[in-house]
Structure formats: structure tokens, C-alpha cells
VOGU-3710 file (C-alpha; in Angstrom, 3 decimals, decimal comma):
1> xxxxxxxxxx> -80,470/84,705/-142,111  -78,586/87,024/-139,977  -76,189/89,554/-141,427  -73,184/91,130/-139,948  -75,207/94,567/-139,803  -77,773/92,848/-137,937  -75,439/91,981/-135,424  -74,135/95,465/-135,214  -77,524/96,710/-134,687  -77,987/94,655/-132,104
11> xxxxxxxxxx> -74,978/96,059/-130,772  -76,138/99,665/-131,389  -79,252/98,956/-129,455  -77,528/97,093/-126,240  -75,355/99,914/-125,475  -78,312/102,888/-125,963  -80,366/100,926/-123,513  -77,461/100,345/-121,648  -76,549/102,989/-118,468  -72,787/102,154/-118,722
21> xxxxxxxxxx> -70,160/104,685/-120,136  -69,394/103,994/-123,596  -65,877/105,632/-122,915  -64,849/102,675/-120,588  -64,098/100,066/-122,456  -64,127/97,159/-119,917  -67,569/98,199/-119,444  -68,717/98,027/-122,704  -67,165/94,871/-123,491  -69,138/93,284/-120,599
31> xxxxxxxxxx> -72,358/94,584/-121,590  -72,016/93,458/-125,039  -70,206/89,709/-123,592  -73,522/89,296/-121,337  -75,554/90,713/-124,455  -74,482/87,135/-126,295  -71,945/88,685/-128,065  -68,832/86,960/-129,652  -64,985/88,240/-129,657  -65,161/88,253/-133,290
41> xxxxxxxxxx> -68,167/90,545/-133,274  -67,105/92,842/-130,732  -63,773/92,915/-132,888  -65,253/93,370/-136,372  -68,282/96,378/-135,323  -67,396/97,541/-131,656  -66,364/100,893/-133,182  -69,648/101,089/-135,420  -71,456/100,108/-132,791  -70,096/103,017/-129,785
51> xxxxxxxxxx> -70,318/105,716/-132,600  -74,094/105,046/-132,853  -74,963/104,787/-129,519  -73,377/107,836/-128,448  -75,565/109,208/-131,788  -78,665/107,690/-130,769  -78,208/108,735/-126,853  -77,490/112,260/-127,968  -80,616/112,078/-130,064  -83,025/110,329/-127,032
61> xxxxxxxxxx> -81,787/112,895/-124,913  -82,286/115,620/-127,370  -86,348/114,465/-127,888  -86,750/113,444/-124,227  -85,830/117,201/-123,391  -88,619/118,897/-126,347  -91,202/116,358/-124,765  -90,245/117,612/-121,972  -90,806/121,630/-123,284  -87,330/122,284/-122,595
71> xxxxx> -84,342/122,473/-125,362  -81,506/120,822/-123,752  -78,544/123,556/-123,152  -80,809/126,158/-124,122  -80,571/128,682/-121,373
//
């Protein structure tokens, strides 16, 4: 059975693949709409859901930048 965090991961994981802005929110609501998504959902986790991606790009950023030998910023 699938719980509501499963859903918001789901979420979580749309918008890091995702190349839209996670500040525009007609954007992210039609990522997430196309994504299968319900109203409901989008209403009950959107904001759990945008705080983690914007974590988890940080992050992939952050470790795409040591793989890279660079540390982002770092100058």
C-alpha cells in the first residue's frame, strides 16, 4: 500500500529531476499535474515536497562539483 509519504517522495524526486524553477509556482504545479499528481496531493505535501528538492538540488550540485575537483563557491 501506498502512504502519503510515498507520495511526497515521489514528489521530492519529480521536481529534483525536474529543470523548472521551484520558485514559480505555475511551473511546479504543472510538473507535478503531468507527474500524475492529484489537487489533494499537491495541496496536502507541495511545501514538503519544494523544501526537499531545493535540499536535494543544493546537495547534487554540491557532489557534482567535488566529482568534479572543484568546491562549488570556493574561489
Amino acid at each position: 500500500m501506498v502512504t502519503f509519504s510515498d507520495r511526497v517522495d515521489l514528489m521530492v524526486g519529480e521536481l529534483t529531476r525536474s529543470t523548472c524553477d521551484l520558485g514559480d509556482g505555475r511551473e511546479v504545479i504543472r510538473v507535478l499535474r503531468s507527474a500524475g499528481f492529484t489537487e489533494q496531493e499537491m495541496d496536502m505535501g507541495l511545501e514538503e515536497a519544494l523544501e526537499r528538492a531545493r535540499f536535494d538540488r543544493i546537495n547534487d550540485a554540491i557532489l557534482a562539483g567535488l566529482a568534479g575537483g572543484e568546491w562549488p563557491g570556493a574561489a
